[in-house]
C-alpha atoms as one frame of an Amber mdcrd trajectory, in Angstrom:
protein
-131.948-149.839 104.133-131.660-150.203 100.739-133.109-153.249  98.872-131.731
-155.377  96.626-132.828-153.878  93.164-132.126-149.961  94.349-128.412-150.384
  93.951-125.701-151.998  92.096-123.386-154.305  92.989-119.440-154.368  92.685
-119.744-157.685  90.665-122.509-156.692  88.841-121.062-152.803  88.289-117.690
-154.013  87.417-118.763-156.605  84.608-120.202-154.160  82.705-117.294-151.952
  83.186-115.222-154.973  82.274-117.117-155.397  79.126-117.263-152.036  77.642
-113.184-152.477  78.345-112.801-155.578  76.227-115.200-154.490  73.562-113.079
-151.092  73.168-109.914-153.054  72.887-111.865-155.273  70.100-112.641-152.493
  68.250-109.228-150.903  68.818-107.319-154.568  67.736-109.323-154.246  65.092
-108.095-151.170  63.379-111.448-149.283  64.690-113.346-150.881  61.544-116.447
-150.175  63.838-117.020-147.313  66.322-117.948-147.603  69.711-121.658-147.338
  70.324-122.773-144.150  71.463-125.363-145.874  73.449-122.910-148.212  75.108
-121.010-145.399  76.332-123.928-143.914  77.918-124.653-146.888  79.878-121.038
-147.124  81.322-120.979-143.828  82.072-124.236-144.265  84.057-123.041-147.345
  85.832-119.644-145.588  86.970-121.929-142.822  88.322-124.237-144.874  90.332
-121.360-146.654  91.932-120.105-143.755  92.848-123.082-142.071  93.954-124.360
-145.211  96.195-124.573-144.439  99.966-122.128-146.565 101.893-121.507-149.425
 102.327-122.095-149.313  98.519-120.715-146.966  97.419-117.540-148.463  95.187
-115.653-145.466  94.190-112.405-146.740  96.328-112.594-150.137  94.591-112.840
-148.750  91.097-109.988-146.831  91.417-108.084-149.429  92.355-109.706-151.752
  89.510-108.944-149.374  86.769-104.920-149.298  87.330-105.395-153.146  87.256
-107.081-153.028  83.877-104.259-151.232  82.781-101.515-153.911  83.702-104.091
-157.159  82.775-104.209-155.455  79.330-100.719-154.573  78.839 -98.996-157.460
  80.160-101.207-159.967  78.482-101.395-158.356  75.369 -99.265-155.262  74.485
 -95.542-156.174  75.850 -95.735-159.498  74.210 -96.683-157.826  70.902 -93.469
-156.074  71.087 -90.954-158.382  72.129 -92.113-160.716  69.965 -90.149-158.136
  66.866 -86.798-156.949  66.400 -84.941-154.352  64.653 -87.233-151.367  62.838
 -90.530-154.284  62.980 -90.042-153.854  66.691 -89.987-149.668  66.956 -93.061
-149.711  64.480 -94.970-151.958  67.368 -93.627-150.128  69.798 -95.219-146.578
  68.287 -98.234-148.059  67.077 -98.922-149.571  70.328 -98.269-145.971  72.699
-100.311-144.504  70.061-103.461-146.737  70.646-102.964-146.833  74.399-103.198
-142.959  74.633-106.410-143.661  72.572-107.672-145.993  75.258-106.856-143.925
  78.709-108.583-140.838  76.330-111.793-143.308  76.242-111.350-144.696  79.559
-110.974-141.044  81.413-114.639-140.463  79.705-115.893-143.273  80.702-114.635
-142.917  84.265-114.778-139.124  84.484-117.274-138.924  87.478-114.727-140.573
  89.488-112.033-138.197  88.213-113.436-135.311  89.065-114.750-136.108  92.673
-113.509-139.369  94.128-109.864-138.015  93.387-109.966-134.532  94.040-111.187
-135.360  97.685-108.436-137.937  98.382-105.952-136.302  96.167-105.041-139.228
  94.346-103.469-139.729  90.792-106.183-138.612  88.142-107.217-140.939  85.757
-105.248-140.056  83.010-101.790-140.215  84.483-102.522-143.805  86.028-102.895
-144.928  82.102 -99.782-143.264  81.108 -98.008-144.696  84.231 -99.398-147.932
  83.552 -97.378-148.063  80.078 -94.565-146.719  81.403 -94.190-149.157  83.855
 -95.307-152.311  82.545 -93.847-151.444  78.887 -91.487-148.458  78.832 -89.231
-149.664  81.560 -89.169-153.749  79.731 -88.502-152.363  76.628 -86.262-148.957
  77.008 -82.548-150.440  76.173 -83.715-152.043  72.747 -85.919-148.879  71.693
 -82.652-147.130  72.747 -80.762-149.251  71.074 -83.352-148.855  67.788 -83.288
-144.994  67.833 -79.203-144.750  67.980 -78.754-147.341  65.185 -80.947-145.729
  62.550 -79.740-142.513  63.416 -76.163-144.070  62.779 -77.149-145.945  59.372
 -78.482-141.799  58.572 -75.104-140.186  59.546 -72.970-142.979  57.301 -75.367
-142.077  54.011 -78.575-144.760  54.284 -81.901-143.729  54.257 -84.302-144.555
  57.678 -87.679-144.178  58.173 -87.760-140.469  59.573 -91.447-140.399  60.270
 -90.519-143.713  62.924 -87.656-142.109  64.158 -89.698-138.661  65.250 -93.036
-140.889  66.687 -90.368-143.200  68.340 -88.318-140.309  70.104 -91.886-138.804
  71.162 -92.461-141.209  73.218 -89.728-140.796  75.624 -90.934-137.571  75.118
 -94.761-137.512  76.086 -94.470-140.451  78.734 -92.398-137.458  80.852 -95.542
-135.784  81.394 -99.466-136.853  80.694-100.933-133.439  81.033-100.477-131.913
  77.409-101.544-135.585  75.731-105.167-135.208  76.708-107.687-132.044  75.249
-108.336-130.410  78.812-111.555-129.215  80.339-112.403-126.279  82.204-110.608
-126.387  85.672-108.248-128.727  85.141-104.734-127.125  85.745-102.051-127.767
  83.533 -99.423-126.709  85.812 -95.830-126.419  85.019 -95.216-128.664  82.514
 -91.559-127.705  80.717 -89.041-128.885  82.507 -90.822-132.374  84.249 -91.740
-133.471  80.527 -88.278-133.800  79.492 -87.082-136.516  82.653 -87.162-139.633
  80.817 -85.593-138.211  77.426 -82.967-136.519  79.222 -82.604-139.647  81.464
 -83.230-142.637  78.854 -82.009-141.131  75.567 -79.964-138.162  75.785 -76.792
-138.877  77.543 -76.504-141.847  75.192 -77.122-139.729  71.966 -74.608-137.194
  73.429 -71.927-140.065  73.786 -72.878-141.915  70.346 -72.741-138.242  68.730
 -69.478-137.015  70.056 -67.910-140.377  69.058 -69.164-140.092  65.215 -67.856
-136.891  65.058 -64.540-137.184  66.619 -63.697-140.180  64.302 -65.067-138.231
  61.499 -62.908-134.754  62.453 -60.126-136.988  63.210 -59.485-138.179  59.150
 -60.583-134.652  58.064 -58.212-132.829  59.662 -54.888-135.268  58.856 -55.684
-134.785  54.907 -57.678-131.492  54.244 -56.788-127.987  54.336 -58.690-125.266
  56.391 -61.385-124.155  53.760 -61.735-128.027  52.793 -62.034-129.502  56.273
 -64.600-126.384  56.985 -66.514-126.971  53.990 -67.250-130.622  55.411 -68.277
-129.254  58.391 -70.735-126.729  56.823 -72.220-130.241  54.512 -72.173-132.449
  58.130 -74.178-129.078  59.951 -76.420-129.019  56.877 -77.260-132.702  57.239
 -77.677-132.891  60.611 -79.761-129.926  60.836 -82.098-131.896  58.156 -82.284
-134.921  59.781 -81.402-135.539  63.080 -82.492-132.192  64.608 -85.766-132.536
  62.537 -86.364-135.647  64.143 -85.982-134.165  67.503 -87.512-130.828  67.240
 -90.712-132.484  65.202 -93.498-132.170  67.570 -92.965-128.123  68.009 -94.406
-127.541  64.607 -97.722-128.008  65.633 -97.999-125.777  68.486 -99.685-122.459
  68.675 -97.076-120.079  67.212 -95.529-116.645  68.397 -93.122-115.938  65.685
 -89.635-116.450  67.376 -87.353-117.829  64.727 -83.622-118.917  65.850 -81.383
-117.881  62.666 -78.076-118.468  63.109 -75.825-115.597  61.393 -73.431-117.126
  58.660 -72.342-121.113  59.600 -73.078-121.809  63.230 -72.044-125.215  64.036
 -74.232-124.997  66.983 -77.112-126.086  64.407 -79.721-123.929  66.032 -83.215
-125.068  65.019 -85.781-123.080  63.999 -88.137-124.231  66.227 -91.494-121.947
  67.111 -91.525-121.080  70.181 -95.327-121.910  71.836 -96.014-122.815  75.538
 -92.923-120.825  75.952 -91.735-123.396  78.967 -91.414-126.830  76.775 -89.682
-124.472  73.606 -87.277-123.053  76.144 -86.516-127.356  77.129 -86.742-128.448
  73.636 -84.549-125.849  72.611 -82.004-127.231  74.812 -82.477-130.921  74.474
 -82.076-130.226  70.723 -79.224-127.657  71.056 -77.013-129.889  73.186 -76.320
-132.415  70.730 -75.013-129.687  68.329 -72.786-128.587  71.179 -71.323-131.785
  71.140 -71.060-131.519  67.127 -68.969-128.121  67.520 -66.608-129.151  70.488
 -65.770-132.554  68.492 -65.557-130.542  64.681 -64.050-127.054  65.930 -63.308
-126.606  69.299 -61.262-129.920  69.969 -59.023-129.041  66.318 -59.395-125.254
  66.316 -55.604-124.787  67.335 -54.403-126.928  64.154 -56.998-125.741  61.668
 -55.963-121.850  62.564 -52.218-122.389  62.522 -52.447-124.855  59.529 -48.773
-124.114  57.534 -50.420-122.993  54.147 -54.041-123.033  54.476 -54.663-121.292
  58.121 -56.148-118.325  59.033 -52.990-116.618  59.409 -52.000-118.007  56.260
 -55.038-117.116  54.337 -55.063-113.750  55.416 -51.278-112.989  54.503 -52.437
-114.197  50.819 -55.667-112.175  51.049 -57.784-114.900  50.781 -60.869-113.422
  52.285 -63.228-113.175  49.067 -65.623-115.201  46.904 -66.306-118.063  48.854
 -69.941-118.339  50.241 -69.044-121.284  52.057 -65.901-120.241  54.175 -67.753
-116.692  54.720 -70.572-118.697  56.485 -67.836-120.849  58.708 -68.464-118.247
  61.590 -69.394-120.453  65.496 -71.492-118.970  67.984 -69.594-119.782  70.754
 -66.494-117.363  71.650 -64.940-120.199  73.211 -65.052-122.315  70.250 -63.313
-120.295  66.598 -64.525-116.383  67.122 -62.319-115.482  69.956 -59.020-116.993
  68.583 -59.942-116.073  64.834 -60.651-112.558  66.195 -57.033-112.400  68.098
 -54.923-113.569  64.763 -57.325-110.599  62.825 -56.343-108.471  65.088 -52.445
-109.185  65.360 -52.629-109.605  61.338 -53.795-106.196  60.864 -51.484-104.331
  63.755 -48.498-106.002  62.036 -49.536-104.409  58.261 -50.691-101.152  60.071
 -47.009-101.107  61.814 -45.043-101.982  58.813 -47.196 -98.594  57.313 -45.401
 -96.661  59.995 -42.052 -98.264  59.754 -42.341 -97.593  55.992 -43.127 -94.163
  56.571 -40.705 -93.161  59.457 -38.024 -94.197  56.304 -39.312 -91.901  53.973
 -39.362 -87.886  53.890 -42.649 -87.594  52.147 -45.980 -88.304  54.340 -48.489
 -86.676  52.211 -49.711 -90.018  51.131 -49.694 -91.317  54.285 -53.429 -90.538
  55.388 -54.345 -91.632  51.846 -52.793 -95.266  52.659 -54.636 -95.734  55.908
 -58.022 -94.989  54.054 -57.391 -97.516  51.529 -56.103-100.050  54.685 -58.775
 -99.523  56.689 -61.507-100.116  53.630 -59.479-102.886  53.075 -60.459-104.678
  56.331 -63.285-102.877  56.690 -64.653-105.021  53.676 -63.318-108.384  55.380
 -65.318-107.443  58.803 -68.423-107.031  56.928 -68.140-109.649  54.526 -66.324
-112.880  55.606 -66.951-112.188  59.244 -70.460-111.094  58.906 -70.141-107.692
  60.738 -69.480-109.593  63.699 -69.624-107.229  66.788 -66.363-108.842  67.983
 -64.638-108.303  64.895 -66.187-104.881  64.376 -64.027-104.164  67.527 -60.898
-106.206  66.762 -60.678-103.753  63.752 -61.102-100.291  66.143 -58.722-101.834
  68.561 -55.913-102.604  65.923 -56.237 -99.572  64.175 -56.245 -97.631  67.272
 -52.660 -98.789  68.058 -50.364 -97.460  65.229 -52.955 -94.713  64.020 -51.612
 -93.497  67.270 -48.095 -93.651  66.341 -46.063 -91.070  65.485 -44.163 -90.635
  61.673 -40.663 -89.391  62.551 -41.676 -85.828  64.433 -44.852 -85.948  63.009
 -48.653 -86.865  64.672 -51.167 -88.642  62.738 -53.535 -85.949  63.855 -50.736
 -83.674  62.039 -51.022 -85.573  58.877 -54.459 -86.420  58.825 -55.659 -82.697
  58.538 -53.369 -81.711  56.345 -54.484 -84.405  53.993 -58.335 -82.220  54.531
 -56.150 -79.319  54.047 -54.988 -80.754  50.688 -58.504 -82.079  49.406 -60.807
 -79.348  50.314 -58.625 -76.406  48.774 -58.693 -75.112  45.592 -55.519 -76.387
  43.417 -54.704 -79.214  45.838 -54.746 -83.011  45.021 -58.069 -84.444  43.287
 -59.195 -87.535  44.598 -61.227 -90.403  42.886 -64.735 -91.074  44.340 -67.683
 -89.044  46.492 -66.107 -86.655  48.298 -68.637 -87.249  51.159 -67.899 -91.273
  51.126 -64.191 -89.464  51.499 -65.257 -87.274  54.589 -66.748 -90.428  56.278
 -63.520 -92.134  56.362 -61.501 -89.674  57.732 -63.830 -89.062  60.419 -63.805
 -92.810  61.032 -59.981 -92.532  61.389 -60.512 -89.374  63.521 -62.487 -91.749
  66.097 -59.032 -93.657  66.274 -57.075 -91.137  67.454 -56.312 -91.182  71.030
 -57.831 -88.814  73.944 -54.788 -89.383  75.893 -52.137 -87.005  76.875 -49.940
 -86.435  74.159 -46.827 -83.358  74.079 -47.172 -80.750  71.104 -44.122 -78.576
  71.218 -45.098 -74.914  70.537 -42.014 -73.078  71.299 -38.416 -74.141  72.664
 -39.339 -73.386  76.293 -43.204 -74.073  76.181 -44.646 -77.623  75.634 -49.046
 -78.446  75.692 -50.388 -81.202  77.062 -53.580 -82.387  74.852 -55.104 -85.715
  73.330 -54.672 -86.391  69.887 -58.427 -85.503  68.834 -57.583 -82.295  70.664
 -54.649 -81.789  68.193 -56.128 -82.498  65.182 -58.980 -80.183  65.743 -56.415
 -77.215  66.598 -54.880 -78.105  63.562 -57.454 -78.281  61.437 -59.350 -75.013
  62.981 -55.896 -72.910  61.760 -55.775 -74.847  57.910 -59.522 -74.111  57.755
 -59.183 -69.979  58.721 -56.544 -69.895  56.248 -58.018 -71.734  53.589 -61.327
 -69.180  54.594 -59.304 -65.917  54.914 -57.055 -66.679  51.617 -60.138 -67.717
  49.853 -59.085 -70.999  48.889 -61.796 -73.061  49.944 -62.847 -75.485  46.692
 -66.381 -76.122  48.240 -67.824 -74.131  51.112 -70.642 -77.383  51.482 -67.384
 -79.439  51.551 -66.224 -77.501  54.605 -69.369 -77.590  56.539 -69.906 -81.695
  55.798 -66.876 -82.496  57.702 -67.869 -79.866  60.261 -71.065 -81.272  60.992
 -70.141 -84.676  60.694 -66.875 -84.133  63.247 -69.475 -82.977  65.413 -71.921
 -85.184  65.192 -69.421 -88.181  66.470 -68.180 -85.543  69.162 -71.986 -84.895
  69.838 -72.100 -87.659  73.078 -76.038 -87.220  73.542 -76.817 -88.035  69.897
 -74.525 -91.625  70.239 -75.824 -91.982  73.863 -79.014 -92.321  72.414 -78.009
 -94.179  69.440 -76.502 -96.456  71.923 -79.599 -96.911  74.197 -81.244 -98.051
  71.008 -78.613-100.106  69.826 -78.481-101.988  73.036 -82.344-102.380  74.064
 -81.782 -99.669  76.994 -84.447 -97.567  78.878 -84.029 -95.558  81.403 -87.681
 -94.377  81.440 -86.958 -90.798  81.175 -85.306 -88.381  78.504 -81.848 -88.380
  79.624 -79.304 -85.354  78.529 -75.818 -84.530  79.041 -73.398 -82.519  78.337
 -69.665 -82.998  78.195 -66.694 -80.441  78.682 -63.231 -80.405  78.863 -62.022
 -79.160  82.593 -61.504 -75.688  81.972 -64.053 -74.868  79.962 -66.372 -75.200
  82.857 -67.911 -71.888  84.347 -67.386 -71.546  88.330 -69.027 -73.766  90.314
 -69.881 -75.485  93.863 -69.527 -78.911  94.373 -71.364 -80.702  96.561 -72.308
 -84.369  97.289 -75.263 -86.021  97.046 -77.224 -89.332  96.553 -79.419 -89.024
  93.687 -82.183 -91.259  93.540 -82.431 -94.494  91.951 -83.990 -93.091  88.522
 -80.987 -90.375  88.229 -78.666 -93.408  89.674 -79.615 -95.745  86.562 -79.072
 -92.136  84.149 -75.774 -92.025  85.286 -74.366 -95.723  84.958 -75.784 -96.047
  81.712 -73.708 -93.326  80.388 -70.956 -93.561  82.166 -70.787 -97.066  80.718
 -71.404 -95.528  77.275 -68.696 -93.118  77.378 -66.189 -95.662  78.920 -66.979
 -97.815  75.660 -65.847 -94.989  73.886 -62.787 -93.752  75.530 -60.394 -95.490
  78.345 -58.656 -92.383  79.288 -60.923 -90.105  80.131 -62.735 -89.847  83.744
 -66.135 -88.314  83.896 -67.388 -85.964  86.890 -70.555 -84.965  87.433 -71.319
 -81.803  88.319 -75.012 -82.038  89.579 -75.423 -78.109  90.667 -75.215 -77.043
  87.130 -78.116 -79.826  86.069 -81.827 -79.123  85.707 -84.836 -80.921  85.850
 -88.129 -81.613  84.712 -90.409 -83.193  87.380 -93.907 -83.768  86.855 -96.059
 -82.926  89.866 -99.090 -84.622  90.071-101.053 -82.196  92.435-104.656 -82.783
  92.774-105.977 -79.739  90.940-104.107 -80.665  87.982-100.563 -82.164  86.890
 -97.455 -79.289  86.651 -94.329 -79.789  85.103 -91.683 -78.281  87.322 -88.623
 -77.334  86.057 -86.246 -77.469  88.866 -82.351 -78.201  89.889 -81.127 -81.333
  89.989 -80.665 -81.022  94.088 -84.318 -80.145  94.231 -85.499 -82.973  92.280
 -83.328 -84.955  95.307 -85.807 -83.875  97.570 -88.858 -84.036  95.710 -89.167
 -87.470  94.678 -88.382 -88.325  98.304 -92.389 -87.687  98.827 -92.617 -90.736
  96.320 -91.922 -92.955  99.261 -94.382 -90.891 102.083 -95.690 -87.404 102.617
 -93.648 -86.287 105.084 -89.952 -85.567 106.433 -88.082 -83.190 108.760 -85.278
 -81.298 107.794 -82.717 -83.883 109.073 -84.080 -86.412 107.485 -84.637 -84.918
 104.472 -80.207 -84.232 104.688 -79.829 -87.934 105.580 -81.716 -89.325 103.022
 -79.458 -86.814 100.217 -76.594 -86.180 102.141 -76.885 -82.660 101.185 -75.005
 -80.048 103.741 -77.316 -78.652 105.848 -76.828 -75.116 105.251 -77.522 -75.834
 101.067 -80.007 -78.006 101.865 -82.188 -75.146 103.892 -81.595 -73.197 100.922
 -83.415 -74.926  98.650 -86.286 -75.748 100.976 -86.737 -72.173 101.350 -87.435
 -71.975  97.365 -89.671 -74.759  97.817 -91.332 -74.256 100.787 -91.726 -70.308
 101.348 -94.842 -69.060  98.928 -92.833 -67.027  95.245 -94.798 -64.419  93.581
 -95.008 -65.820  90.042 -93.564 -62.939  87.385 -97.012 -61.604  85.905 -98.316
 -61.757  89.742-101.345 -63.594  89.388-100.832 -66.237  92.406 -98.641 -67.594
  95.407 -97.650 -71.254  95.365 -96.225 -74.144  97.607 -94.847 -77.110  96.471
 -93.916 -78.198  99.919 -95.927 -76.311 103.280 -93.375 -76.323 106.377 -94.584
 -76.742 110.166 -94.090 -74.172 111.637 -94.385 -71.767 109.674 -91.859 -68.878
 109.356 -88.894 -68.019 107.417 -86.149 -69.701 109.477 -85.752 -73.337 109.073
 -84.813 -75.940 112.317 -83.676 -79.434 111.795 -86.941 -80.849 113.289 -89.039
 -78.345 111.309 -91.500 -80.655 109.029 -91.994 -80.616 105.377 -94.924 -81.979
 103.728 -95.851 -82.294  99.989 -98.718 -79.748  99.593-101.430 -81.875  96.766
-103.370 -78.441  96.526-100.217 -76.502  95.375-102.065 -74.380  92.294-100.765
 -72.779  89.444-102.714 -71.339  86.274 -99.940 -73.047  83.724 -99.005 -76.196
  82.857 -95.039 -75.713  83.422 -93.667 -73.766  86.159 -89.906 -73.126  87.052
């Protein structure tokens, strides 16, 4: 047995615990005027570990767990929650910061102190580690007494900021930080090596969502529905937005800064939320570090500026747009769409709240000026000026797309989709298409009309108004018993191809560069693989592969066999992607793929060396089957493609039967067949052959 003097007592171990407690909270009462002796904190430390070391029935790791949480609430209730009730007002949130401040001080020296017992005692009975019992402590003996008048606190000076006073912003951000950083003790402390952080994003934000949110949210959407509520009886549109654009300025400064304080200091990764033109969601730029509490902040932040836009724009967006003098429709009769940096930044991110109305009256705006153009026209005998008009019309709102509206993707198609609906109109007996190449015709001969400006900028626009006209069926009458079927892009090229051989064969031609600009440029916007890429770039798209297609009118095919097949997921994803590009591009027009005229290029990783093979696309089917295992028979090979079986046997025969390459140097198998022979059986098997060698790189 152990005597007397080998071990320690729990009275004896605990009083010097006890003491080193008390003289910490001296020092910390204090002001920390002195430190804490070095060589006092050795000698805790050592106790701690002794009692914990002790064979039973002293060993008094149990009972200093329990003692340490009751440290905790002797401390707090006796000194720290009387401290704070004791105040009121701003006196009382200055206590009530100061005091979470010095207590995460405390369970920081305590956890040191204890940290043998934190590392062993609780990991074997899975208790709550050292740390969290402090910050639990507060929160229960504190927090939870004082919540409603910190609350309380918080929402008043944030209500004396909105109505022009000044607050105490450094309080405001330590005060909110508490509700804050009691949600979760794990990123409070410096860890050590081992300790697991864990998911800590969305559990830290509990209590502030619970205790101080919702009531911000209410007290928010209050302010600014009283506030929206006088604007919007007295001042016009630009006025009333104007006020908005000061109140999202303001808030952004203060309130948000308050909330959004405590990112700043974390490790940084460079993801900046801008906000194009005035967004009255008030996005923050907060850094995004420990990507899961940005994401939360982010969104405990961004909600309150929801609440901003649905009580500023969303609940008065009807009246402000269809204000009598001063709405949208209003200001864009007048051509009020210039020189004012505020109103060109009065642009929300939400759809449902100012872009998707705005963007409907643009819209109906300009397809009531484009059809008054026609109406004009269809009254007068003389269209050579009409083509002329629509340049200027479209440059027109061209201008207020990219200016007021920020080159807004919805309003970037607003514009296409207006323009797209009388360019398509006919003038009397006459096509756009008609009247849009003779206006080339006029311009690029010699002796017709001279135009002011670069004749390129010129050529760009009328290729832009090209992309208007429609690929639907229209009727060109040739002769009085023969009609043609063709789109309108079809017509203007036929057009254009007979003005351009005369203008060649007459020798009229003012520029022969001139001529093959609007060539090449025609084709480029015809040339679908140069804007599928474009628009795989545009749109963060990759397929993993180089994808290439070509596009012909039916008829201009050569002969061919169609047959069906399932392509495999790679060629699957090729296929959507541009099928959804060309869709964007065209609604009347119906793709189909003709997969027997398609090639290849597969790279065969054999184990002499890699070949490319170039191959048909119904070849490739059954190739990159062996990506999944190294064998099939013939049927399955025409269930898994769906290929018919007498096709299918013909092209394992080309890649199964050995093929004399053309200088004759060597026979090759990509695939060896069992058995062997020339005829092929539906349970015949086909395996990939990994020695399959060829002296070049790319074989077809």
């Amino acid at each position: 047995m152990q005597s007397q003097q080998d071990y320690i007592t729990l009275e004896q171990g605990w009083g010097k615990m006890q003491e080193g407690f008390d003289k910490f909270i001296e020092i910390m009462e204090g002001g920390f005027r002195e430190p804490f002796a070095l060589s006092l904190h050795s000698e805790l430390y050592t106790n701690c570990y002794a009692m914990c070391t002790q064979k039973a029935p002293n060993n008094y790791a149990d009972q200093l767990y329990q003692k340490y949480a009751m440290i905790y609430e002797t401390y707090l209730h006796a000194t720290v929650l009387p401290a704070i009730k004791s105040k009121k007002g701003e006196a009382m949130l200055h206590e009530f910061a100061k005091r979470w401040k010095n207590h995460k001080l405390l369970v920081r020296q305590m956890w040191k102190l204890f940290v043998y017992l934190d590392r062993f005692y609780i990991k074997r009975i899975s208790g709550l580690p050292l740390k969290a019992v402090g910050v639990q402590k507060f929160e229960q003996v504190v927090f939870n007494a004082v919540k409603e008048e910190v609350r309380a606190g918080i929402l008043g000076m944030i209500e004396k900021e909105r109505e022009g006073e000044d607050v105490d912003r450094e309080l405001l951000k330590s005060v909110v930080n508490v509700f804050v950083e009691i949600g979760d003790w794990r990123p409070l402390f410096p860890t050590r090596v081992g300790e697991e952080l864990g998911d800590i994003g969305v559990a830290r934000f509990n209590i502030y969502n619970k205790e101080l949110e919702q009531n911000l949210l209410a007290t928010t959407s209050e302010f600014y529905a009283r506030e929206s509520a006088q604007w919007i009886a007295t001042d016009s549109c630009p006025e009333y937005m104007k006020k908005v654009y000061c109140s999202a300025r303001a808030y952004c400064s203060g309130l948000v800064g308050s909330l959004t304080w405590c990112m700043w200091n974390r490790p940084k990764t460079g993801c900046n939320r801008k906000s194009k033109g005035f967004t009255p969601t008030f996005t923050v730029s907060a850094r995004k570090s420990f990507s899961r509490h940005a994401t939360q902040w982010e969104l405990c932040c961004m909600t309150c500026g929801q609440e901003c836009e649905n009580q500023l724009l969303a609940v008065h967006q009807t009246a402000l747009l269809d204000k009598e003098e001063t709405g949208c429709r209003a200001l864009l009769r007048e051509g009020k769409t210039e020189g004012d940096d505020d109103t060109s930044r009065m642009l929300p991110n939400s759809p449902d709240c100012g872009l998707q109305p705005i963007s409907q009256i643009v819209r109906e705006h300009i397809v009531d000026v484009g059809m008054s153009l026609v109406r004009k026209q269809e009254g007068e005998k003389d269209h050579s000026n009409y083509a002329q008009q629509l340049i200027e019309l479209h440059d027109q709102y061209l201008a207020l797309v990219n200016g007021p509206f920020g080159n807004n993707t919805l309003f970037q198609k607003v514009l296409k989709e207006a323009f797209e609906v009388f360019v398509n109109k006919d003038i009397g007996s006459t096509t756009t298409a008609e009247l849009l190449s003779s206006f080339c015709d006029n311009i690029m001969k010699t002796g017709g009309d001279k135009i002011e400006g670069e004749i390129d900028s010129i050529l760009d626009k009328i290729v832009m108004l090209f992309s208007y006209l429609s690929d639907k069926v229209g009727t060109t009458q040739l002769w009085p018993w023969l009609q043609v079927t063709s789109g309108f892009q079809d017509m203007f090229a036929e057009y254009y191809r007979k003005q351009l051989a005369k203008r060649l064969l007459l020798n009229r031609s003012a520029s022969d560069d001139d001529e093959r600009s609007l060539i090449t440029k025609l084709k480029e916007f015809q040339d679908g693989q140069n804007n599928f890429t474009q628009w795989m770039k545009n749109n963060d798209i990759n397929l993993g592969m180089e994808c290439s297609v070509t596009v012909l009118t039916t008829g201009f095919w050569p002969t061919y066999k169609v047959d069906e097949v399932n392509l495999p997921n790679e060629l699957v994803k090729c296929v959507d992607k541009f099928t959804q590009f060309y869709e964007s591009r065209t609604s009347h027009r119906k793709l189909k793929w003709i997969h027997t005229l398609g090639t290849c290029v597969v790279l065969g990783r054999f184990d002499p060396k890699p070949i490319d093979l170039v191959i048909s696309t119904y070849q490739a089917c059954i190739l990159m089957l062996y990506n999944q295992q190294e064998e099939y028979t013939t049927q399955d090979i025409a269930n898994a493609t769906k290929l018919p079986m007498e096709e299918l046997k013909k092209y394992l025969q080309t890649l199964a039967l050995s093929k004399r390459l053309s200088h004759g140097q060597c026979r090759y198998q990509i695939l060896t067949k069992n058995p062997k022979g020339k005829e092929i059986a539906d349970t015949d098997v086909f395996t990939f052959n990994r020695y399959a060698s060829v002296p070049l790189a790319t074989m077809s």
